[in-house]
C-alpha positions in Angstrom: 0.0 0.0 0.0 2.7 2.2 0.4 4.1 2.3 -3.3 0.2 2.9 -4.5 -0.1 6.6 -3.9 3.5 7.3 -5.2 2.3 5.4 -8.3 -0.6 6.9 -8.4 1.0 10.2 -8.8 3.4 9.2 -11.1 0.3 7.7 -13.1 -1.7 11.1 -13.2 1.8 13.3 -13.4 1.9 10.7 -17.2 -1.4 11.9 -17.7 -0.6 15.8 -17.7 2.2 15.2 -20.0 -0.2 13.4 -22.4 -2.9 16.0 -21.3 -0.8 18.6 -22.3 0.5 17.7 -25.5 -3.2 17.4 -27.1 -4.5 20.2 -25.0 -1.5 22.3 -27.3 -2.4 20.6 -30.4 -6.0 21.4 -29.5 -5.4 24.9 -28.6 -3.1 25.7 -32.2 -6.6 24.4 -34.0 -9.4 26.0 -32.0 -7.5 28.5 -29.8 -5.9 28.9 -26.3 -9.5 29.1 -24.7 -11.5 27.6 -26.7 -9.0 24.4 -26.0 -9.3 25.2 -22.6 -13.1 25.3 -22.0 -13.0 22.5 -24.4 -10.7 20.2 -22.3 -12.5 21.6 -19.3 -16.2 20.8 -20.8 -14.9 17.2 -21.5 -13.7 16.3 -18.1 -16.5 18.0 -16.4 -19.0 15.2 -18.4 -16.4 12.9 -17.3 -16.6 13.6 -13.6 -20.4 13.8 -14.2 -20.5 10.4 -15.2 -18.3 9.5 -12.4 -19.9 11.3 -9.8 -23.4 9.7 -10.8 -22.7 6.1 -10.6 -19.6 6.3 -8.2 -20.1 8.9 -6.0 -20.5 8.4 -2.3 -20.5 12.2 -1.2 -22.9 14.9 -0.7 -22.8 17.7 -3.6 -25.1 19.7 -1.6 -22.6 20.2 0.9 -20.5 22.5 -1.0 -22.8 25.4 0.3 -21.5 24.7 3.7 -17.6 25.0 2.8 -15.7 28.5 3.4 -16.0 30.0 -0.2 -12.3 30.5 -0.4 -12.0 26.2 -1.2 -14.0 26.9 -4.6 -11.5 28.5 -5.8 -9.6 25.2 -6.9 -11.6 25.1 -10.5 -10.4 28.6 -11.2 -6.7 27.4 -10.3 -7.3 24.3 -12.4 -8.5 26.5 -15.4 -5.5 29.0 -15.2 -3.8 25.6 -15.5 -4.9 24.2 -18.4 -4.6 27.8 -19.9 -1.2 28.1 -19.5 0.0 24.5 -20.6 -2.0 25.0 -23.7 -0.2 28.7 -24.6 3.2 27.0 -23.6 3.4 23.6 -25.0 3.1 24.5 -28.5 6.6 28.0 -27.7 8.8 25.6 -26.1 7.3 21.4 -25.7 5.9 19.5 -23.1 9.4 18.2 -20.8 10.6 22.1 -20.3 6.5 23.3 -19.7 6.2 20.5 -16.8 9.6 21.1 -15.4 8.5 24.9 -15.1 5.2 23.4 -13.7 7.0 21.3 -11.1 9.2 23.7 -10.0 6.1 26.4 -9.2 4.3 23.5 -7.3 7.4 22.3 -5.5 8.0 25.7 -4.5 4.8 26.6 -3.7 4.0 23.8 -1.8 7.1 24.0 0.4 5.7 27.2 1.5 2.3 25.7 2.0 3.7 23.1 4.1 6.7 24.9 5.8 3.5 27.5 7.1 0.9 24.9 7.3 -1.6 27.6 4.9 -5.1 26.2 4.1 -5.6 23.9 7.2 -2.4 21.7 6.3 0.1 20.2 8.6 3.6 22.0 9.0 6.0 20.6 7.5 9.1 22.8 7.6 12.0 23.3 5.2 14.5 22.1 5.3 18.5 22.3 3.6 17.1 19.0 1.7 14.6 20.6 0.3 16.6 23.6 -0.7 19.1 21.6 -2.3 15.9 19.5 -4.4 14.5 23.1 -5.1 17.8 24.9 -6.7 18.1 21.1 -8.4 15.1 22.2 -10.4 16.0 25.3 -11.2 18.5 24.2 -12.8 17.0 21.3 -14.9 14.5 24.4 -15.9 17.6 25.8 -17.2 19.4 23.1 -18.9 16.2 22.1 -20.5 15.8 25.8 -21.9 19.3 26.5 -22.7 20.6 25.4 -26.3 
């Protein structure tokens, strides 16, 4: 059980790279929004689908939440925004290692503080080192 999760990420970080290559091939044909309410549009009926037969929540719910934790569909469609206006300058491998770095960074910070109801988790010089590692795979990916 302990290699699940891990794989599971690895699984669904696959599925971005794949995601992100069509979504750019997408948005050269249609446009950068268009592709993006498009991709958007698709996986909403997905999660629809998903949602009626598996589902074991309460939609309903969502008016009881703080209103700050809808936000999460707005960061999600800045995302797909921005892989689909980047892919197609400069590919898919120097797009995600930009993308990694921004959530590695960012979520340092969120852990380190413990922001949005998450455990601290503080930095360390580990993580440092991991961060400037990125950095500069960001740059030798970019650099000809």
């Amino acid at each position: 059980m302990n290699l699940l999760f891990p794989l599971l990420a690895l699984l669904g970080g696959a599925a971005v790279a794949i995601q992100s290559q069509i979504n750019g091939g997408l948005g050269k044909k249609v446009g950068v929004l268009e592709a993006s309410l498009i991709s958007f549009g698709v996986g909403t009926i997905a999660l629809l689908f998903i949602v009626l037969f598996w589902g074991k929540g309460n939609l309903l719910s969502v008016t009881d939440v703080p209103k700050w934790q809808l936000i999460g569909g707005l960061l999600g469609a800045f995302f797909v925004i921005v892989t689909v206006l980047v892919v197609p300058k400069i590919g898919v491998a120097p797009t995600l290692i930009g993308i990694v770095a921004g959530q590695i960074i960012i979520g340092a910070i969120v852990d380190h503080f413990g922001l949005f109801g998450g455990q601290r988790i503080p930095i360390n010089i580990q993580k440092v080192a991991a961060i400037a590692l990125l950095f500069a795979s960001l740059y030798l990916f970019n650099h000809k």
